[in-house]
Structures are given as structure tokens and as C-alpha cells.
N, C-alpha and C positions, 0 to 999 in steps of 0.2 A: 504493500500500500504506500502510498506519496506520504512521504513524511510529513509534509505541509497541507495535507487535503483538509479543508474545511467543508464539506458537503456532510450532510447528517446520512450517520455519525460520524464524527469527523475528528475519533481521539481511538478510536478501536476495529483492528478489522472485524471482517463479517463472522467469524468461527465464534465458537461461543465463548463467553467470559467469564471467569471463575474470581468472585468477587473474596476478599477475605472480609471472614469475619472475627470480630473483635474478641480474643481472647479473654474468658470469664475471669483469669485471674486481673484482670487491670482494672486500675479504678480510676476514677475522672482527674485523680491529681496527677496521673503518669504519664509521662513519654514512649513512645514504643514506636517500633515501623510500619510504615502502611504497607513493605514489601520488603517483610522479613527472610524470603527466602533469598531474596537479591545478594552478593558480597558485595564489602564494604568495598569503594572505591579507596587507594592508597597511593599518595603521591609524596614525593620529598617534602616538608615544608619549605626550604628555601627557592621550590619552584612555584609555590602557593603564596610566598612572602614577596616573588618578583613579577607574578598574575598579577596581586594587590596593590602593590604598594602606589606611591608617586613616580611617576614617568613607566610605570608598567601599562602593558593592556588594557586595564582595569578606568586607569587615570584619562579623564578627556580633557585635562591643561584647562586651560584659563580662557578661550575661545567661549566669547559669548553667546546668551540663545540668538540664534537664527530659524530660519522657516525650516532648514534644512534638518535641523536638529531635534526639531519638532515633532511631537505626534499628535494625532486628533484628538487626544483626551486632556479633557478640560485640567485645570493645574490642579484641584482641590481633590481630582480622587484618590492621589498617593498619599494625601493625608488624611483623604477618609479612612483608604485602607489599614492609616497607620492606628488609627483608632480605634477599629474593629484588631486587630491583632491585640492591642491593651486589653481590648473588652476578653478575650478568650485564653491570651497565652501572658504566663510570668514566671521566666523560669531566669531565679538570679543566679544560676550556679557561676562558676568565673571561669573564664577562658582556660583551656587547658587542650594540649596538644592530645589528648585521649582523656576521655570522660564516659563512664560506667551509668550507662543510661537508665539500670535500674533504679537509679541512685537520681535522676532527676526528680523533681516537685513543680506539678506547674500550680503558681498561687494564687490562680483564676479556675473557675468552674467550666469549662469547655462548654457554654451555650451564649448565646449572642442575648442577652439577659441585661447587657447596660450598666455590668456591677461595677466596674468601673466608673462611673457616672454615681451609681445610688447607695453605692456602700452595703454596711449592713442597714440603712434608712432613717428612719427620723427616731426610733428609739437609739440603735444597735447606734450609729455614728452621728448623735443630736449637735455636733460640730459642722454639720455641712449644709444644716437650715436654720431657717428663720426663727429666733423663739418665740417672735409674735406670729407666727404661721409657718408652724412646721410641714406642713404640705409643700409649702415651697422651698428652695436652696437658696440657699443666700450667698447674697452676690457681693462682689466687690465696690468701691467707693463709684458712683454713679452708674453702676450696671457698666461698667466699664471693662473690666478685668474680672478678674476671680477673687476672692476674698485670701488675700496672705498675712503670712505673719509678718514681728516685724523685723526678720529679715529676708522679707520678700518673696519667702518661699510659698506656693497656692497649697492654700488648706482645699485637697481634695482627697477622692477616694481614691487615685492612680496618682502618684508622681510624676511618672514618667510621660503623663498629660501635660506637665509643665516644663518638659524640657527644651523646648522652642516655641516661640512666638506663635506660629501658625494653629500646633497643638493646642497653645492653651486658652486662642480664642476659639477653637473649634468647640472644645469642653465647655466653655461659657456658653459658646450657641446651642447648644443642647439641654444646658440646664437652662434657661430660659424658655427653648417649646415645651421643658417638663412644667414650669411655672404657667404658661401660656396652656397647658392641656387642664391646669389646675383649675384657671377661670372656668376655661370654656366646662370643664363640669358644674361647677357651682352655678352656672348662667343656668345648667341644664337642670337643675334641681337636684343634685346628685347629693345624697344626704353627708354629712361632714365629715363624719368617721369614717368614708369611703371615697372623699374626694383625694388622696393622696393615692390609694391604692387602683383607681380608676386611670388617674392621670399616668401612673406610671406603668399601664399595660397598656393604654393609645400609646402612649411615646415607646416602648419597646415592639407593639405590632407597626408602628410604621418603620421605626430603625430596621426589621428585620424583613418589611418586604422590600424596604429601598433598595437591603443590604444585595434582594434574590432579583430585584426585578429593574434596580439601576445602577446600582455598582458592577453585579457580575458581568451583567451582558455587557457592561461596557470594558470589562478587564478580559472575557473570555470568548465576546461574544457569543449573539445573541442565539446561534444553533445549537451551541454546544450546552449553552444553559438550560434554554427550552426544554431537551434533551435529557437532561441528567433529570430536572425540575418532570418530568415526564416519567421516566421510566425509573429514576433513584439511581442511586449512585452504584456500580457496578463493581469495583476496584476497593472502596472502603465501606462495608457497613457494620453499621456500629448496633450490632444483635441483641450486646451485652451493655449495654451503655457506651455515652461517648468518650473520647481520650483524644488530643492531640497529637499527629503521626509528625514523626522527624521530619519526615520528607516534604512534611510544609511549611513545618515552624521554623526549619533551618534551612530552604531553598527556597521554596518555590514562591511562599508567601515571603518570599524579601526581594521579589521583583521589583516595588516601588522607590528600593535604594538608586535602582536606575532611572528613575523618572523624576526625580527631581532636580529642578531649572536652578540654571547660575544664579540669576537673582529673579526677585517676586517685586509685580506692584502689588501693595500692601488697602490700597484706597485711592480713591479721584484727587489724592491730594498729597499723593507720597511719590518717588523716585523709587525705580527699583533697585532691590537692596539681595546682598546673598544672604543665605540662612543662617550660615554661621563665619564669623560670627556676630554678624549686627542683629540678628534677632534669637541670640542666644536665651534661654529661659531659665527659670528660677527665679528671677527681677520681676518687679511691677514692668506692667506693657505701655509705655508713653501713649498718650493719646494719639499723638501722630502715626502711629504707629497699630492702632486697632484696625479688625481687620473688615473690608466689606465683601461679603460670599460674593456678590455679584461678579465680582472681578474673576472668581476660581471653578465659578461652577456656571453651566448654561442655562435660563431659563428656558422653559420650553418655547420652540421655535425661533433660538437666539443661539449661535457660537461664537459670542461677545467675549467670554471670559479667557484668560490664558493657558494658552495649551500646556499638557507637560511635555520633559525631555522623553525621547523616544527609549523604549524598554533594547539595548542596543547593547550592553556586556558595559559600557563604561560609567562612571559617577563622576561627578563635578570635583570641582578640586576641595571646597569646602568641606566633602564626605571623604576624601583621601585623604584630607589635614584637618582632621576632625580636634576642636579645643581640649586641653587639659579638663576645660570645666564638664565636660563630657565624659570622658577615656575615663579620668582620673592621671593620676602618673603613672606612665606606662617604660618599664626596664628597657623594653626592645621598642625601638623609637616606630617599626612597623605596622602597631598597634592602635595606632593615630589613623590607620587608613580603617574605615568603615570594609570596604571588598575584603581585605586582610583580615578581618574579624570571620566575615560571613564563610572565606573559602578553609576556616583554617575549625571553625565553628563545625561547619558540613562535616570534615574528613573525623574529627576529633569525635561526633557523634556517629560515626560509621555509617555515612549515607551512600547508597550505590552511586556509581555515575551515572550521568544523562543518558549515555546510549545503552544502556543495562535496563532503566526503566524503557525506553523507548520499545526495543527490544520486547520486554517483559509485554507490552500491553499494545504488542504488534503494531509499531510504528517505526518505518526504516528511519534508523537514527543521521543525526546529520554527519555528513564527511568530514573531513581534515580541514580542506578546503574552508567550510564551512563556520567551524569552529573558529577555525585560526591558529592555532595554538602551537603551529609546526615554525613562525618566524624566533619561538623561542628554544626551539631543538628537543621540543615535547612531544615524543610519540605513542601516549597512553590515550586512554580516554579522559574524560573530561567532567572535572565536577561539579553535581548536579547543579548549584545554584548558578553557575557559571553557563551551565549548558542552557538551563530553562531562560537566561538572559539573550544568549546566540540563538537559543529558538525562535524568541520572538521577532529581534532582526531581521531572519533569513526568511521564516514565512509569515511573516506578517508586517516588516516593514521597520516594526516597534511600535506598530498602532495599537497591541496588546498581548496576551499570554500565548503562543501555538500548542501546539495540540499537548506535549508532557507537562508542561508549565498547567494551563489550562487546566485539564483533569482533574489533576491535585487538588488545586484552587479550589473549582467546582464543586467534585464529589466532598471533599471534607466541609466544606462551608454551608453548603444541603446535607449533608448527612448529621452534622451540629443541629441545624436548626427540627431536621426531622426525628431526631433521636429527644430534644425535648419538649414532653408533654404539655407543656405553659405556652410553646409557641402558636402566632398563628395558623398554622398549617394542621397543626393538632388538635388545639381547644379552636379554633373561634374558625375552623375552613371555608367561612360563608362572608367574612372579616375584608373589609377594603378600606384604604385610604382616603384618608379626606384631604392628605398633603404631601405632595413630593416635597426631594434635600432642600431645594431652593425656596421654598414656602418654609419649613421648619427653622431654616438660617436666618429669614427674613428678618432684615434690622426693626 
């Protein structure tokens, strides 16, 4: 089959498909593979260290956005995506050249649930709302920012929501449609002991059909979603309950580290700036500096907003020279590259390579050629997080995930949502939106 066929279906050949299922001993806080019969891909580190680093493959130098560099996706879904990856995966273990994956903890519940966002709620975390209406969150000085301490840091349920400027106005734009779902029940007569737990499943049923019906198609397109959203996920089901698979939370889902742009306009009233480090986080957010969706995401029947970097194997130089206030202090000065993290992360948790899954789930893997990776006198295969970047490139442009990338993506992100019973696909299948992303963000 074309490695690159998009026609349904357009991630598996025609022979039949032998889905795994989820191992009864795993529980929702573990790590495991989604294709444990696969071998571990194994590469030198110091040919992992010269993929990542600055002036490696990896690195697209200081060459600003152009049309060229460009994909059709609006700028704000690599950081939608980076939000949803908060909401389901936290796994703090620390860098290590080999890591015992029994031994991971992920410190999120593997369902698209928004806990992130609501904590344990207005008893469990009464720090994150209002005391004079705890239905609502409370917000920072003029609904401006997020409420921090005082040293700047945002009192929320996810830290790592305030790691950069773009994330932590996004976290604000969401507690505010939970605020904004709060009215609209109480307008509706919704009695008061129930207006918090109302408001906070409309705002989790629209996050999670956005998540199926405007995020994915536009990361995986719209066949291949249709598709899984049709027939379920083939490749991962989750029988026994859900768990996060290596194979997304340390490849596939870090696609977005290539999509993002040298620099962001910020609002109708800012210059644009790069992410890091002028919009480095943990600090209050200057006014000038807040942020307007309109800019990052399309209204409907509008492609006004800025597009991102194309999904293409390279990162900005800002994610190659990534800040101390970030990394932390890091021994090996290589460490500072984000790619360096991701290809050394992959091999350390023993993920196959690209052409192994590809292979696995009958798709002719891409060539040398293809890859690229013979200008540095590498003649193995190719690891995965690195492959699923080269995939997109090659058959798709970088306008989104191809067909291994895709999959992944896919099947785990619907088999999440279908594996929990509180979702709407579960409880509420008769359940539709009264508001897409760009309505929810609305200033």
C-alpha cells in the first residue's frame, strides 16, 4: 500500500486488523506500549545528540516565518494540543538515557475531563475560586491574567499551564467559558447546588467534541477521523480501562514541537515576538501582551488568523535554545535543545522506530531518501518521533499528521474519550454544541 494514501482507510491495509487490547494488569496511572510486540528502536546517543541539537537537522536557524514555511493550520492548535496533552498526561520522571517504564506514574487520569483546569473543584482545591461564588474561578486582577502569587507564579491546577504566555492565556480563556457556562445556567433556572456541576459538564462536553470534531480532523484529517470516530479504534482498545501508550506521549503527540512559528502577533496592537524568550511564563502577563484568539484560530468562514510552522522534522531556534528558566541547569549543554529531549526521551523509553510501526500496521515505510538521515552517515532506521515529523512532510506537505503519526493520534485520543463513561459519547450521545473554540475564547 502507498505509504502516503489518504483515501479511507487510509492508515491500514485491506487484510484484517488485530487491535491490542489493554492488559488487565494496568491501571490508569501507567505507561505501557501501544505495540509491545515491536523492538525497541536503538541508536548511539551522540547520533541523537547531533539529530537535536543547534545547527543539527533538527534546528531551522533563525530564518523567519515565511509563506513557505507555513502550513494551513491556524497558529493556536499546537497550543491547543499542548493543553489537551496537560489535561491527560504528567509524567515528571527526569531525563535518563534508559528508564524502566514500569516505574513511570502518569499524574493525570487518562480522560479529556479538564482536570487540569478544575482540580479536585471548589471543595477538594477552594484556592482556585471565588469565595463569594465558588461556582466560579477566580480570576486575576481585571480578568486579565490568572490569579498568582506574589511571586508571580499562576495559582492553578496544572503549572505547567503557566509556562509560557500563550498557555496561560489559553487557561484563562477557558476558565472564563466555565464562568460564562455558570451564568448561562442560572439564567436557565438551574437550581444553585447544581449550577457548578452543570456548568462544568457543558464546558467538558464541548472541550471534548471540539477536541473529536475540530482539533483532530484538522491534525489528522478529516477521513481518517471520521473513520476511527466510525468504526473505533483498531490498533489500541482500551477493554480494561484507559492508560497512556509510549508511543504517543513520547512521539507522536509531540508533533506540535514542530509547529510552532519564530514569532506570534500577540493582538491588533503588538509586534510579533518569539516565544521564548519574550513570552516566557511564571511572571504576571503585561497587558500588552494579552492575548486575542482571533488572531490564532479561524472563525468560521474566515482564514484571518496565523498559520503555524509546517509539521516538517525541524523546531525554531527558540525550542533548540530552550531558557534555563525552563530546562532548569542542565550538565550537558545539549539538553537546552527541546528535539534533544524528545529523540533521547523516545529511545530511553524503548519506542520502536517509525518504519517498524509502519511496517506493523501495513504501511510501506518511508525511504532513506525520504527520511534524510543518510547526509549524517546514519544507516538504521529512524526514531519514531522523528519519523512521525518526516511523515508529515513527505505526504502531507506539513499540513498535518500522515498516516503513522495520524493513527496514534487518532485511535488513543477516541479510545480516551470512549473508554470514559462521563463522556459525551457515553452518557449524553444525543448531546451537541451550542459553541465552537472560537465562540468559547471569545473576548
Amino acid at each position: 500500500m502507498n505509504q502516503c494514501a489518504t483515501s479511507v482507510p487510509n492508515h491500514c491495509p485491506t487484510q484484517a486488523r488485530a487491535g491490542v487490547a489493554i492488559d488487565a494488569s494496568l491501571n490508569p496511572s501507567m505507561y505501557a506500549r501501544m505495540f509491545p510486540e515491536l523492538p525497541s528502536f536503538q541508536a548511539d546517543e551522540q547520533f541523537l545528540h547531533a539529530l537535536g541539537r543547534g545547527g543539527g537537522l533538527c534546528d531551522c536557524g533563525d530564518v523567519d516565518d515565511s509563506p513557505s514555511s507555513l502550513g494551513d493550520t491556524a497558529a493556536g492548535w499546537p497550543i491547543f494540543g499542548q493543553f489537551v496533552a496537560h489535561d491527560i498526561t504528567a509524567d515528571r520522571s527526569i531525563l535518563r538515557s534508559h528508564t524502566q517504564t514500569a516505574e513511570l506514574r502518569n499524574a493525570r487520569s487518562p480522560q479529556l475531563n479538564l482536570e487540569c483546569l478544575y482540580g479536585d473543584g471548589p471543595t477538594g482545591h477552594p484556592f482556585l475560586y471565588r469565595r463569594d461564588d465558588p461556582a466560579k474561578f477566580l480570576l486575576g486582577l481585571d480578568e486579565a491574567d490568572l490569579q498568582r502569587n506574589s511571586e508571580g507564579i499562576a495559582i492553578i491546577s496544572d503549572p505547567r499551564n503557566d509556562s509560557h504566555m500563550l498557555m496561560s492565556q489559553l487557561h484563562l480563556a477557558m476558565l472564563k467559558a466555565h464562568n460564562a457556562f455558570v451564568d448561562e445556567a442560572r439564567l436557565a433556572g438551574v437550581a444553585n447546588d447544581r449550577v457548578f456541576e452543570e456548568a462544568a459538564r457543558q464546558m467538558r462536553c464541548h472541550y471534548q467534541w471540539i477536541v473529536l470534531n475540530e482539533f483532530l480532523p484538522t491534525l489528522v484529517g478529516r477521513s481518517l477521523a471520521d473513520e476511527v470516530l466510525r468504526e473505533g479504534p483498531q490498533w489500541f482498545r482500551s477493554s480494561h480501562g484507559a492508560f497512556i501508550p509510549l508511543e504517543f506521549a513520547d512521539a507522536a503527540y509531540r508533533y506540535g514541537h514542530s509547529q510552532i512559528r519564530h514569532r506570534y502577533q500577540l493582538n491588533l496592537h503588538s509586534d510579533p515576538i518569539p516565544l521564548f524568550p519574550d513570552l516566557l511564563g511564571f511572571r504576571e502577563v503585561p497587558r500588552q501582551r494579552t492575548v486575542d484568539w482571533r488572531l490564532f484560530f479561524d472563525a468560521p468562514g474566515s482564514t484571518s488568523a496565523q498559520r503555524s510552522k509546517k509539521i516538517d522534522g525541524k523546531l525554531v531556534r527558540a525550542l533548540i535554545k530552550l531558557p534555563v528558566a525552563v530546562t532548569g541547569e542542565c550538565e550537558i549543554e545539549d539538553y537546552h535543545s527541546l528535539a534533544v529531549r524528545d529523540l533521547q526521551r523516545g529511545q530511553g523509553v524503548g519506542l520502536p522506530s517509525g518504519e517498524a510501526v509502519a511496517r506493523h500496521i501495513g504501511i510501506a515505510p518511508l525511504n532513506a531518501e525520504q527520511v534524510g538521515l543518510a547526509p549524517m552517515g546514519w544507516r538504521g532506521e529512524t526514531p519514531l518521533w522523528y519519523y512521525v515529523l518526516r511523515e508529515a512532510d513527505v505526504c502531507t506537505g506539513g499540513h498535518r499528521l500522515g498516516p503513522v503519526g495520524g493513527l496514534i493520534v487518532a485511535e488513543v485520543l477516541i479510545a480516551l474519550i470512549d473508554a470514559d463513561a462521563t463522556s459525551f459519547r457515553r452518557s449524553h450521545e444525543e448531546w451537541r454544541p451550542r459553541k465552537r473554540l472560537t465562540e468559547l475564547l471569545a473576548p
